[in-house]
N, C-alpha and C positions, 0 to 999 in steps of 0.2 A: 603381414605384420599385425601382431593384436593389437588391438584400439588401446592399449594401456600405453606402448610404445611409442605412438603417435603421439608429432609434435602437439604439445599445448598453445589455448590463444588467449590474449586479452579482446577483450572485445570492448572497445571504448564507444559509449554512446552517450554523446552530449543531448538533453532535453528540456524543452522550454513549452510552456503550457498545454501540455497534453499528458493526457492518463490513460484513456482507452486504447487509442493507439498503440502503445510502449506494453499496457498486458499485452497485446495480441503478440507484439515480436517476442514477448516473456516470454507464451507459451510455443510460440515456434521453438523458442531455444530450451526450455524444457523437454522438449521431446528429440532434440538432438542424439540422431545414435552414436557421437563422440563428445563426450560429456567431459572433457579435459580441458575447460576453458572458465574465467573468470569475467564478470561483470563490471566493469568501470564507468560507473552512472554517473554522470556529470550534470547534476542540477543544477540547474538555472534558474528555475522558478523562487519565487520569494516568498511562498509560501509552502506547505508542506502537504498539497495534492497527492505527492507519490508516495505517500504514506504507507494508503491501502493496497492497493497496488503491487507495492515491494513485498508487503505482509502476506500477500496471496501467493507470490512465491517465494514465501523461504527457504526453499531450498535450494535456489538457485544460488551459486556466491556470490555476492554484489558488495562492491565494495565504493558508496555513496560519497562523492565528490562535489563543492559548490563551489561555483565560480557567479560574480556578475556574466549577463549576456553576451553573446560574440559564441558561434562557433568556432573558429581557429583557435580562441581565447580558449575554451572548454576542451578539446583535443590536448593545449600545446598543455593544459593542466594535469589529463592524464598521462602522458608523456614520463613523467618523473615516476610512476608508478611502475611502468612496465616490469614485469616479470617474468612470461612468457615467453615463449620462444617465436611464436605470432600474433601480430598483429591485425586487428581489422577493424572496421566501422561503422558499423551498421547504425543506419539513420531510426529513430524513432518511433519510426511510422509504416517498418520496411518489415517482412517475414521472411525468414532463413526457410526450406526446404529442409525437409529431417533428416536427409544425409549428408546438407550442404559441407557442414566443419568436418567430415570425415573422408569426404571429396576431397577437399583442400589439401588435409593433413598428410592425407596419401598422397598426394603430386608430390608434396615440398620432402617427404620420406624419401621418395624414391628417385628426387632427384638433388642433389646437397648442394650443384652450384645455381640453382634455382633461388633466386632472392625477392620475387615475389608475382604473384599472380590478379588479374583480373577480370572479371566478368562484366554481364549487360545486363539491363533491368528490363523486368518482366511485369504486366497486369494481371489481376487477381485472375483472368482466363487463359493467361498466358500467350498474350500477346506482347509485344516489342515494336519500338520504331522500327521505322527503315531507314534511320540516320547509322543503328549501330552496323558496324563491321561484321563482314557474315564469313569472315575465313579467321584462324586462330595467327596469330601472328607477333612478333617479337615488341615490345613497346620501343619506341626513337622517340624523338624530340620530335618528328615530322607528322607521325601517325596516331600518336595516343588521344587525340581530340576525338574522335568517335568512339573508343575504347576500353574507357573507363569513365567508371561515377564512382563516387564515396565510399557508399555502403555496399558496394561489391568491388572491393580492394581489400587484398591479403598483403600482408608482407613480414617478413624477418624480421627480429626486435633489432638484430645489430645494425640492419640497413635504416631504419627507421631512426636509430639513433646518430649513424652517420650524417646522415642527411639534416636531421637538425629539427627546428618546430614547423609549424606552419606558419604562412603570412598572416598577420593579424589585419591586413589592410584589405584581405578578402574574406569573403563568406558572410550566410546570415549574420547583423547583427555586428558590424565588422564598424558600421556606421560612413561607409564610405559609399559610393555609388557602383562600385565592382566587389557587390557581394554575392557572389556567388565562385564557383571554379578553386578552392583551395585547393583539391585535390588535384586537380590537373598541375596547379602552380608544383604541387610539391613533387612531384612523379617528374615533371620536367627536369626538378635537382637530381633526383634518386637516379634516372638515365644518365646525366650527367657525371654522376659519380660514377659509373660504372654497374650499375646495379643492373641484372640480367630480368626484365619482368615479362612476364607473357601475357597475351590477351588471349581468354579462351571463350568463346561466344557459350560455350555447353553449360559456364558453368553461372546460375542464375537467381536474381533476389529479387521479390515479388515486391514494389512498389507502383503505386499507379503514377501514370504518366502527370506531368506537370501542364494546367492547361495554358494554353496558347493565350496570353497576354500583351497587351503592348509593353508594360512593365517590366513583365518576361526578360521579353526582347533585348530590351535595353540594359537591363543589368546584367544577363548573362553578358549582350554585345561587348559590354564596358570590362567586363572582367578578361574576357579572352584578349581584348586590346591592350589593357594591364599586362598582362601576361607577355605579349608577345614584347613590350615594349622595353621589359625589365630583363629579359634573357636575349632581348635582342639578334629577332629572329630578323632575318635577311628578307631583303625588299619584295622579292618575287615571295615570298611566302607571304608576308604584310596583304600584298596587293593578291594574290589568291582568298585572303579570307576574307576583304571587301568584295571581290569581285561576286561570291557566291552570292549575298543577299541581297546587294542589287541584281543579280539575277532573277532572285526569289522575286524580289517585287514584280517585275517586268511577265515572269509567269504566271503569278498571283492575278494580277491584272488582267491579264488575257484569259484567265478563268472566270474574270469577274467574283473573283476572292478578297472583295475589300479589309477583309480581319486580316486574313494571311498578308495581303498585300502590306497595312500594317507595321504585323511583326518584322517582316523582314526591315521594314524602313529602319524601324527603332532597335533593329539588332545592327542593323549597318551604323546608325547613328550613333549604339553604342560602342561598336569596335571604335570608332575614329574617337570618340570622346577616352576610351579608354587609353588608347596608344598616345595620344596627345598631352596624357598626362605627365 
């Protein structure tokens, strides 16, 4: 199928004090060898930093959005915009691979009940956790927590719109204590409705990993607790996601890993505080 046939994307990318960054994915996306996508910049900034920046590519289509802060707040704004026939996310700070959109476009071409795909995040040498999922597999309500992140999520504009905005009471900036995990929250609905999505570990966006914080910990902790609390996930599942990081500690420990040991506390601590909410 010629690259002209190939579905088009928006590519909604909400950003808040950063410029270097944001060229670099510019010029990732510049060099895309499927160039049938548009730019949905969602400024956040209060000032007009991305000025230059934008000006360095203009050739790229950007079509410049401001919202106050909050990421879910800056997505559920591009939302109204969509045009596209795909969807995707890519974080600020993240680089596309220069056949990544043309990968994509070709799964969702060549397979029409296909409603949306995801990938794993990779470092600038192209390493990966070992938390991700190392077999390609269908997304459930049960599995998609290793599975997916953000900025390596495709999906269908009609599914995207099915499914509705994001939680505004997660993610950066969200101002609540479970800021982070909106994409997870929202994949939960999109399975829920029926939506057919695949995990495909091949397919990858160059972000470095997040480091190991006690902070970390807890605000992811607190959002998957959210999470779980609001779709009301079943006890043996609850009590599986405590059980792991008390685990962690107990390992952590025996390695004499007091950072590690740590996190895991303040991600236990923050599941329970989350769920309790």
């Amino acid at each position: 199928m010629a690259a002209a046939e190939l579905p088009s994307f928006d590519l909604v990318v909400a950003t808040v004090d950063r410029a270097d960054q944001l060229g670099r994915l510019f010029a990732s996306l510049d060099g895309q060898t499927h160039q049938r996508f548009r730019v949905l910049l969602v400024d956040q900034n209060e000032d007009d930093r991305l000025d230059d920046v934008i000006r360095s590519y203009g050739a790229l289509p950007i079509e410049r959005l401001r919202t106050p802060r909050g990421l879910s707040r800056a997505r559920n704004a591009a939302l109204a915009h969509l045009e596209a026939e795909l969807v995707a996310f890519p974080d600020d700070d993240c680089v596309y691979a220069a056949d990544l959109l043309e990968r994509v476009s070709r799964r969702f071409a060549a397979e029409p009940a296909l409603d949306g795909l995801t990938g794993r995040a990779i470092d600038h040498v192209g390493r990966s956790s070992s938390s991700w999922a190392a077999e390609p597999a269908r997304l459930t309500r049960d599995n998609l927590w290793n599975r997916a992140i953000s900025f390596a999520v495709f999906l269908r504009t009609a599914v995207v719109r099915k499914v509705g905005e994001f939680d505004e009471q997660l993610g950066l900036g969200s101002g609540t204590p479970w800021s982070s995990g909106e994409e997870t929250e929202f994949l939960v609905r999109a399975v829920a409705s029926g939506a057919r999505i695949e995990y495909d570990p091949a397919l990858t966006v160059t972000h470095d990993e997040k480091a190991v914080t006690d902070s970390l910990g807890a605000r992811e902790g607190a959002s998957m607790g959210y999470i779980l609390r609001k779709h009301e996930y079943p006890k043996r599942t609850v009590t599986r996601m405590l059980i792991r990081p008390a685990g962690g500690v107990i390992v952590a420990l025996a390695q004499r890993d007091t950072e590690r040991a740590r996190f895991q506390l303040d991600t236990l601590r923050g599941r329970l505080r989350g769920y309790r909410s």
